[in-house]
N, CA, C and O atoms as CSV, one atom per row, in Angstrom:
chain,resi,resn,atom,element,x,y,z
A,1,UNK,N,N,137.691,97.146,-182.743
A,1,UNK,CA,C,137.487,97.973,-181.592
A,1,UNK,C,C,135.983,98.125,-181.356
A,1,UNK,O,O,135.172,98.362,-182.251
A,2,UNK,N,N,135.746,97.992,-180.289
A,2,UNK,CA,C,133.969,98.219,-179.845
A,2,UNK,C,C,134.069,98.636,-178.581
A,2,UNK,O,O,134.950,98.351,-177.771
A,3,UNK,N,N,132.813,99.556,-178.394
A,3,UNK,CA,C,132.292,100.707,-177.453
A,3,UNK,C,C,131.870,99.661,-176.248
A,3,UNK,O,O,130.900,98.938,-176.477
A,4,UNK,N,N,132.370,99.571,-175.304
A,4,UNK,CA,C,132.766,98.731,-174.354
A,4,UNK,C,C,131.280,99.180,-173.152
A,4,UNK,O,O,130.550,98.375,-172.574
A,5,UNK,N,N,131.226,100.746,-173.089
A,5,UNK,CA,C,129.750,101.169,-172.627
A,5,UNK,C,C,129.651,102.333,-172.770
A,5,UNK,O,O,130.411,103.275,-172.547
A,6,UNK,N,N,128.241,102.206,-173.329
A,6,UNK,CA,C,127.347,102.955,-173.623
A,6,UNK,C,C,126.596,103.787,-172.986
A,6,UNK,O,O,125.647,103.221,-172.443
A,7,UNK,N,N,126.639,104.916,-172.833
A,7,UNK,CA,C,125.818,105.918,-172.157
A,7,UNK,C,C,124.102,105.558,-171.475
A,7,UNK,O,O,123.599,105.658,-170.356
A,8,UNK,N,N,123.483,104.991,-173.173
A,8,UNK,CA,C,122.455,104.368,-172.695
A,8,UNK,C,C,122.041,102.736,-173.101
A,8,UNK,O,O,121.115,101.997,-172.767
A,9,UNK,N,N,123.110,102.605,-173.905
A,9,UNK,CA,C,123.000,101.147,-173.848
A,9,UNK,C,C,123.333,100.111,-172.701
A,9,UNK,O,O,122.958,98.959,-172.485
A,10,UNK,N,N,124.249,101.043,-172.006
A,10,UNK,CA,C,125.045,100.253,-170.520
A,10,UNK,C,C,125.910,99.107,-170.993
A,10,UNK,O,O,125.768,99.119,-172.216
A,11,UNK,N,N,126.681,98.183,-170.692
A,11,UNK,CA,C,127.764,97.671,-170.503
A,11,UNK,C,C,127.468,96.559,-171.996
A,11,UNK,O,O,126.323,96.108,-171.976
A,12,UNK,N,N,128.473,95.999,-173.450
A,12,UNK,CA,C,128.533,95.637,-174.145
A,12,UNK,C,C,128.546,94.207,-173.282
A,12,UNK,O,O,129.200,94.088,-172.246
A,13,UNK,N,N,127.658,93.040,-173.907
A,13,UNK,CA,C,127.790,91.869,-173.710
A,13,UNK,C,C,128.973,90.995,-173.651
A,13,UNK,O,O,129.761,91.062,-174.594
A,14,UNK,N,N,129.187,90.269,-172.783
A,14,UNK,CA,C,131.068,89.855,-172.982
A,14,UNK,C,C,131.054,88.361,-173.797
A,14,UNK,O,O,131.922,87.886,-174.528
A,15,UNK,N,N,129.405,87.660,-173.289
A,15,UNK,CA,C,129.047,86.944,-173.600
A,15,UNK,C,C,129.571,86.909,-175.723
A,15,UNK,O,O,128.967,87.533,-176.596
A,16,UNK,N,N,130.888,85.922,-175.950
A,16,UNK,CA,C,131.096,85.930,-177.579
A,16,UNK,C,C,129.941,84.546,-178.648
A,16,UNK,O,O,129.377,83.514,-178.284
A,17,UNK,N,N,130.028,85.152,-179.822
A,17,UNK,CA,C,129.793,83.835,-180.726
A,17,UNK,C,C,130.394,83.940,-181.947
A,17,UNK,O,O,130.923,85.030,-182.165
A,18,UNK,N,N,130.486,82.819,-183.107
A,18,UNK,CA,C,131.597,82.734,-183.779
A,18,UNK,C,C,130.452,82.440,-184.805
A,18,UNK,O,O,129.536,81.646,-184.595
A,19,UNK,N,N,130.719,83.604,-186.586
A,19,UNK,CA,C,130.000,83.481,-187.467
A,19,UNK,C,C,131.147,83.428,-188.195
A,19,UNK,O,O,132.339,83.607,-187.946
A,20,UNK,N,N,130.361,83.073,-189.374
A,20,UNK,CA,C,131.589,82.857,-191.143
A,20,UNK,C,C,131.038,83.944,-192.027
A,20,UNK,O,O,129.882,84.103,-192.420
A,21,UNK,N,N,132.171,84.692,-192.265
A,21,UNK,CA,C,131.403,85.789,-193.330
A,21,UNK,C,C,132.522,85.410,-194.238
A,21,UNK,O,O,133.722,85.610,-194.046
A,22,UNK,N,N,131.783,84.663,-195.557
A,22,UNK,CA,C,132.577,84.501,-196.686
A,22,UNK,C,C,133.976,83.700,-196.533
A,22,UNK,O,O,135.157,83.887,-196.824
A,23,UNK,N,N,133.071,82.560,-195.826
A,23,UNK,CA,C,134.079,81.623,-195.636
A,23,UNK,C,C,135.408,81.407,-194.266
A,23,UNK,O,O,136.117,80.430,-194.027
A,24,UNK,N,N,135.344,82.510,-193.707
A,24,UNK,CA,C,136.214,82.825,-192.868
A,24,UNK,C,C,135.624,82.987,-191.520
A,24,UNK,O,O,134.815,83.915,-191.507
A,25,UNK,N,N,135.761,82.394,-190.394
A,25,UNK,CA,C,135.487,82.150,-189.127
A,25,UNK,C,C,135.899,83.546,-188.363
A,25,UNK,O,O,137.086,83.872,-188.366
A,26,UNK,N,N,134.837,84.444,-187.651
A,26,UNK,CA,C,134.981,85.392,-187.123
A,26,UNK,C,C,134.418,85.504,-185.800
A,26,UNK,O,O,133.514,84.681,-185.654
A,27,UNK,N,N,134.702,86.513,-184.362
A,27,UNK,CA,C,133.854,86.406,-183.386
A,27,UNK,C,C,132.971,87.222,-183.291
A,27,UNK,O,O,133.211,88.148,-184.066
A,28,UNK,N,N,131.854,87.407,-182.620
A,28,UNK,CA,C,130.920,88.720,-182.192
A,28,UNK,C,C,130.950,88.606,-180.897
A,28,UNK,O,O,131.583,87.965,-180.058
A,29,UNK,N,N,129.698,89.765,-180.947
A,29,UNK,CA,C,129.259,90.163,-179.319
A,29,UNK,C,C,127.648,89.534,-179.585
A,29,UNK,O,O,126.919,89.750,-180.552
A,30,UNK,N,N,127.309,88.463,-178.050
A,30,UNK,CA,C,126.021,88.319,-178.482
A,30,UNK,C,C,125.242,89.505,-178.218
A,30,UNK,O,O,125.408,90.256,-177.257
A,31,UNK,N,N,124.324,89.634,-179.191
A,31,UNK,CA,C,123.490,91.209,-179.224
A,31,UNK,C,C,123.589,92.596,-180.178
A,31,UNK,O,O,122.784,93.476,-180.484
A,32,UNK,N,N,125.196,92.287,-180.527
A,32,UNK,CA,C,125.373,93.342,-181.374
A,32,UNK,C,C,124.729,92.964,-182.996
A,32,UNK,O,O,124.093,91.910,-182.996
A,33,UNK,N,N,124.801,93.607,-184.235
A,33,UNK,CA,C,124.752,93.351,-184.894
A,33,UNK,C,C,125.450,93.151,-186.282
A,33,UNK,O,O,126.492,93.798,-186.387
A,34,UNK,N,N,125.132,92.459,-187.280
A,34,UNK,CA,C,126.169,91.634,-187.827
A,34,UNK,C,C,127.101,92.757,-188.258
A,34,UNK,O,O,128.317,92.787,-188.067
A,35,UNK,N,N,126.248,93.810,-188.956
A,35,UNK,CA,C,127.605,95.137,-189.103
A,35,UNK,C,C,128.233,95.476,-188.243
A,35,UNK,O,O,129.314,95.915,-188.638
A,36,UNK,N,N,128.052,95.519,-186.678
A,36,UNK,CA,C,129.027,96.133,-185.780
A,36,UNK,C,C,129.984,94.745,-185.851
A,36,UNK,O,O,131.116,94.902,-186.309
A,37,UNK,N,N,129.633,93.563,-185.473
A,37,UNK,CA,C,130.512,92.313,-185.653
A,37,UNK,C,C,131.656,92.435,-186.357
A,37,UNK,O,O,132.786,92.179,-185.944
A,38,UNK,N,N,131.289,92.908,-187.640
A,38,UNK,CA,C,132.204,92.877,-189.011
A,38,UNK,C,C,133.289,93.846,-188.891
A,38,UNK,O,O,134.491,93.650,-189.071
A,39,UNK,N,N,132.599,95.078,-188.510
A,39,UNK,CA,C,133.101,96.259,-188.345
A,39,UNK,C,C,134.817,95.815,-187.435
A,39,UNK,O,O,135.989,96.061,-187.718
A,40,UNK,N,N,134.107,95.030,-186.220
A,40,UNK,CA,C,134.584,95.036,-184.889
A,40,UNK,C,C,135.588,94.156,-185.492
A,40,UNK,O,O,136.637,94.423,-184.907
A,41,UNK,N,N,135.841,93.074,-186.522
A,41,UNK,CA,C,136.521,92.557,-187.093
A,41,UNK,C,C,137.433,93.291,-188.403
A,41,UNK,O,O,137.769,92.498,-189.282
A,42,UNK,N,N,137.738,94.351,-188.537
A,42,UNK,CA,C,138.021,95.534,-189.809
A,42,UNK,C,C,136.999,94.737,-191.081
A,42,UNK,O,O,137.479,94.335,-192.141
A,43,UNK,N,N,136.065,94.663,-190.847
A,43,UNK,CA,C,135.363,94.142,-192.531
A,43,UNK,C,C,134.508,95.563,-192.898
A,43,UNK,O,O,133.569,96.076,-192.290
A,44,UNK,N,N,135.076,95.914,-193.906
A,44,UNK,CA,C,134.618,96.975,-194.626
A,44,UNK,C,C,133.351,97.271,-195.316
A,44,UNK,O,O,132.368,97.987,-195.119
A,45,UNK,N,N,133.908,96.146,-196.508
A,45,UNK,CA,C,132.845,95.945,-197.811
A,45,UNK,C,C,131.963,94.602,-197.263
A,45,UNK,O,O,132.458,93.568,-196.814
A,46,UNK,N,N,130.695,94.866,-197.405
A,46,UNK,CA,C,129.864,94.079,-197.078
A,46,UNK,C,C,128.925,93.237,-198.697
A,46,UNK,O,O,128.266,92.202,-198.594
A,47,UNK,N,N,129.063,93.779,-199.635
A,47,UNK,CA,C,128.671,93.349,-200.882
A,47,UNK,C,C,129.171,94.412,-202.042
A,47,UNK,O,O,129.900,95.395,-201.909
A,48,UNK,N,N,128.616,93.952,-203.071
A,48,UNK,CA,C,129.228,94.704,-204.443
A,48,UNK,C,C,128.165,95.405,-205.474
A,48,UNK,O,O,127.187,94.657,-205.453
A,49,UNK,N,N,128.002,96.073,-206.020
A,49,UNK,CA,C,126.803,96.808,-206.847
A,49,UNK,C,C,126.686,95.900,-208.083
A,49,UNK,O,O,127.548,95.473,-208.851
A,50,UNK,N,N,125.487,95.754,-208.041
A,50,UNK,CA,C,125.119,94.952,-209.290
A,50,UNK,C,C,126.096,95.315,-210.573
A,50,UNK,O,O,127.113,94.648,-210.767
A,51,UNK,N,N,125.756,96.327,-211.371
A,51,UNK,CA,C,126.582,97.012,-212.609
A,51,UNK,C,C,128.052,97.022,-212.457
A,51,UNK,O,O,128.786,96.170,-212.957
A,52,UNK,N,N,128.443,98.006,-211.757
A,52,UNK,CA,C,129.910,98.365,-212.110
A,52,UNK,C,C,130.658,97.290,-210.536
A,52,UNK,O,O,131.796,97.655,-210.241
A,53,UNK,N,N,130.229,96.413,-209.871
A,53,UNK,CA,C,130.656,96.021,-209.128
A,53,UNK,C,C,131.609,96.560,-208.422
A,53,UNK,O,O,132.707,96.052,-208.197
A,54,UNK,N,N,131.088,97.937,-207.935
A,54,UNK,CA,C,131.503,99.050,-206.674
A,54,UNK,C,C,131.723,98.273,-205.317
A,54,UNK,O,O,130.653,97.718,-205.069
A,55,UNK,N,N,132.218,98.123,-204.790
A,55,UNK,CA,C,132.093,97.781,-203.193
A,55,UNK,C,C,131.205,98.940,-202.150
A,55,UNK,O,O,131.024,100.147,-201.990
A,56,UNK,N,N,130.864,97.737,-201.663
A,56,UNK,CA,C,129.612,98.845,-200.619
A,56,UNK,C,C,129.564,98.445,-199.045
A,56,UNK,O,O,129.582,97.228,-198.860
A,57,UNK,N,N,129.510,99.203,-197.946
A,57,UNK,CA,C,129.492,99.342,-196.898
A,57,UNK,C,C,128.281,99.477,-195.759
A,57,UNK,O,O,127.073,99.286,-195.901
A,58,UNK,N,N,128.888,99.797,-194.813
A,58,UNK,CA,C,127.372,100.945,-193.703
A,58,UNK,C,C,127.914,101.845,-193.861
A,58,UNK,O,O,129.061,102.235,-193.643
A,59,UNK,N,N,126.206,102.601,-194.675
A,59,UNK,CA,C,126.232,103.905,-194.596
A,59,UNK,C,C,125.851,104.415,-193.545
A,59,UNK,O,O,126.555,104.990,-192.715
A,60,UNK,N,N,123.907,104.109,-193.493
A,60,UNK,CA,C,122.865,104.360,-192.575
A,60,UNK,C,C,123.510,104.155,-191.073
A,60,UNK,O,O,123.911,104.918,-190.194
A,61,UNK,N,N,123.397,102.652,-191.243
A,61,UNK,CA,C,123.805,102.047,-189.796
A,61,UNK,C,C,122.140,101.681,-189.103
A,61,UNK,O,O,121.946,100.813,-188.252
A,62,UNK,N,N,121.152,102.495,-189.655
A,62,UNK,CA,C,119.914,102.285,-189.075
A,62,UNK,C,C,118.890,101.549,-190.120
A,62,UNK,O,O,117.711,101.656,-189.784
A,63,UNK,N,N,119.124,100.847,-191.285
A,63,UNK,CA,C,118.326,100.361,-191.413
A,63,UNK,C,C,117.677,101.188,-193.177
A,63,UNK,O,O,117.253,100.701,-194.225
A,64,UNK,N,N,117.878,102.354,-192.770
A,64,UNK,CA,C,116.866,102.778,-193.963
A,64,UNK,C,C,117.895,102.876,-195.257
A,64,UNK,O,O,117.330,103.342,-196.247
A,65,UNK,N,N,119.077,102.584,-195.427
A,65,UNK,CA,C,119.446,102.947,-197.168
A,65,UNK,C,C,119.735,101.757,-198.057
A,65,UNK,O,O,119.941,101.909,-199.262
A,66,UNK,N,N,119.759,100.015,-197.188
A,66,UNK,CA,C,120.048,99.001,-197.435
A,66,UNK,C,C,121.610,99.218,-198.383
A,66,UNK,O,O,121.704,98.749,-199.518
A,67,UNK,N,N,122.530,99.830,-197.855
A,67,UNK,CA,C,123.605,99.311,-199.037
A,67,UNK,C,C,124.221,98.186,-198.030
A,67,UNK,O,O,124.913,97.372,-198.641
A,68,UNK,N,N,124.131,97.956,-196.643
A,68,UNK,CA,C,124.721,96.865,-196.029
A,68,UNK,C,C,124.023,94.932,-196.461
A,68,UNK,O,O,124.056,93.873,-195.834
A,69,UNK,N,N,123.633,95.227,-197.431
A,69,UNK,CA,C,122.471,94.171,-197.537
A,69,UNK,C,C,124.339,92.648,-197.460
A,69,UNK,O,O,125.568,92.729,-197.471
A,70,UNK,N,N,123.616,91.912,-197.415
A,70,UNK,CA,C,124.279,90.483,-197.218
A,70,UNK,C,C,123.301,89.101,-197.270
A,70,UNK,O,O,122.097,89.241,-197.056
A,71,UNK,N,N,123.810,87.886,-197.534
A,71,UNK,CA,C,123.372,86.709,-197.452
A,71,UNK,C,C,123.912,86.190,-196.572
A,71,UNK,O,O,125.103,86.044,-196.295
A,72,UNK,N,N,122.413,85.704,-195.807
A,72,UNK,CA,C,122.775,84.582,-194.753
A,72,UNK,C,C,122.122,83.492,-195.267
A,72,UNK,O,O,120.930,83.594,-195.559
A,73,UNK,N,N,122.908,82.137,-195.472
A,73,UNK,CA,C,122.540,81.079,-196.249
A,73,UNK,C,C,121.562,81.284,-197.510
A,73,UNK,O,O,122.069,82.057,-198.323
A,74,UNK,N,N,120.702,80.956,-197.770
A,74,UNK,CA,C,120.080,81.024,-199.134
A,74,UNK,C,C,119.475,82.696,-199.176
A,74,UNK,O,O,118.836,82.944,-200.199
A,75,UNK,N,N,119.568,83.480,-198.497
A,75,UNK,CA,C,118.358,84.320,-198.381
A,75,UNK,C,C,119.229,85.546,-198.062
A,75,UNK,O,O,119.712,85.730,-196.945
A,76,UNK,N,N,119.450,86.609,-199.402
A,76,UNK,CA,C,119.229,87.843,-200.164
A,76,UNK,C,C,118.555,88.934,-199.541
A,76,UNK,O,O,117.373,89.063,-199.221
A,77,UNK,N,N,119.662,89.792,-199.418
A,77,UNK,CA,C,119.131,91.169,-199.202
A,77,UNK,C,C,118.826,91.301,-197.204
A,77,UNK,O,O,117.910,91.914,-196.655
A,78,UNK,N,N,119.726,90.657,-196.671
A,78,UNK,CA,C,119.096,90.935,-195.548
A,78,UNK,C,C,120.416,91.966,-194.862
A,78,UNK,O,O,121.601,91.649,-194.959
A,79,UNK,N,N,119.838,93.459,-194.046
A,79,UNK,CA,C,120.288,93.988,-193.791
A,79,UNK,C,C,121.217,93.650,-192.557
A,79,UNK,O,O,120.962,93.146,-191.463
A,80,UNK,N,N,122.087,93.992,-192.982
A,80,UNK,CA,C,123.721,93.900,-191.461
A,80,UNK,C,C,123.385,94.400,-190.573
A,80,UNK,O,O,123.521,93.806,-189.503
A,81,UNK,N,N,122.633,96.068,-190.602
A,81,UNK,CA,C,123.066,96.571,-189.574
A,81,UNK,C,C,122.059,97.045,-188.415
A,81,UNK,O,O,122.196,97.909,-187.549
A,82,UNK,N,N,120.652,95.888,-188.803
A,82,UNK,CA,C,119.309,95.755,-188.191
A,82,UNK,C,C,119.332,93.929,-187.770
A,82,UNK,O,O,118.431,93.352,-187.162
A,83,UNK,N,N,120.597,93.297,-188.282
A,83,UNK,CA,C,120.488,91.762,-187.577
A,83,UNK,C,C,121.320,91.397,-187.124
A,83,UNK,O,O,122.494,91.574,-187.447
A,84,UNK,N,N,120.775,90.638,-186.036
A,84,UNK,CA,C,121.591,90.379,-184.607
A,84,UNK,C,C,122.638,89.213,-185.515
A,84,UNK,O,O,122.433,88.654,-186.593
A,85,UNK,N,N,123.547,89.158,-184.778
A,85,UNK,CA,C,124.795,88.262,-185.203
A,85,UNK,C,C,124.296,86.875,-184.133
A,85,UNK,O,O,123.803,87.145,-183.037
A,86,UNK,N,N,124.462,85.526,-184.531
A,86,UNK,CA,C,124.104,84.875,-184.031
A,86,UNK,C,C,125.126,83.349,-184.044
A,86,UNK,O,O,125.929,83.158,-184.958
A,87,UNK,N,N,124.951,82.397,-182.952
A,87,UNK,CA,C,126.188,81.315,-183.171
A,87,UNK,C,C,126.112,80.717,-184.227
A,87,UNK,O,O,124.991,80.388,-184.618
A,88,UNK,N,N,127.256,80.398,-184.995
A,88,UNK,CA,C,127.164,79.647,-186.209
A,88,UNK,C,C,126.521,80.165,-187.673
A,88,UNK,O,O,126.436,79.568,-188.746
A,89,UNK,N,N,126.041,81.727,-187.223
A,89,UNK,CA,C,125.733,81.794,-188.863
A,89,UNK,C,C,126.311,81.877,-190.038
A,89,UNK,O,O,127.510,81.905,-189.762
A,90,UNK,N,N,126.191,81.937,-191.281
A,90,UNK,CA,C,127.622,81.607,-192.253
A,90,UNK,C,C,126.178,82.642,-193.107
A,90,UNK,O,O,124.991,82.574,-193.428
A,91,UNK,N,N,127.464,83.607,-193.129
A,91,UNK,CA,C,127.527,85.533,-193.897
A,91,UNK,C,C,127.926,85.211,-195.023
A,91,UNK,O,O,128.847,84.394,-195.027
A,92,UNK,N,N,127.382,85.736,-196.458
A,92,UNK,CA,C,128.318,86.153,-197.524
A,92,UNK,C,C,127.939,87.448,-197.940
A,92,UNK,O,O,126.978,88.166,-197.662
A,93,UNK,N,N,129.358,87.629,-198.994
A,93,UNK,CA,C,129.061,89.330,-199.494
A,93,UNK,C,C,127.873,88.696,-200.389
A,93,UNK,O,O,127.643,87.507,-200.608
A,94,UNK,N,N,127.213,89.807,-200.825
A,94,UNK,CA,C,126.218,89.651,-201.604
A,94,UNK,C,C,126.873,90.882,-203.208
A,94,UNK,O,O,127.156,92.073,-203.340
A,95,UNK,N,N,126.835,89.676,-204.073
A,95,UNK,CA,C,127.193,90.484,-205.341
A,95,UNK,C,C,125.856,90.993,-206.079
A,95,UNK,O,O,124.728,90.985,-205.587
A,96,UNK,N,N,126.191,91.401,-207.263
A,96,UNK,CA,C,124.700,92.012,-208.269
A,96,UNK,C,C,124.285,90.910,-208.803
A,96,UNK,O,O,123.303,90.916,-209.546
């Protein structure tokens, strides 16, 4: 489910693109970002805690508590819910 319009964002892009989070072919909105994507797809857990391998989510949503962190291709730690979802990118959870 996604917020179709926004008070001040104005009207959600209709314009779609198609990413892989963990292997599995999903759609977005171009513009939104990869956590709302996921979200917009029921994806919950976005990676796992190093130690007790907790599952972890969006908390923030803005950027500042990094538990949404994820891998996009080789490269660790990049936040969900500050990057744009884009055609063809291939998402994984990020473990400890």
């Amino acid at each position: 489910m996604r917020i179709e319009q926004h008070p001040i964002l104005g009207p959600l892009n209709n314009e779609t693109v198609t990413f892989t989070f963990n292997g599995d072919v999903y759609e977005g909105r171009k513009g939104e970002s990869i956590a709302a994507a996921l979200l917009a797809n029921e994806i919950r857990t976005l990676r796992y805690t190093a130690q007790k391998n907790e599952p972890r989510g969006i908390y923030c949503g803005i950027g500042h508590c990094y538990e949404c962190r994820v891998m996009i291709g080789t490269k660790r730690s990049v936040r969900a819910c500050i990057t744009e979802v884009v055609e063809g990118m291939k998402i994984q959870s990020q473990g400890g």
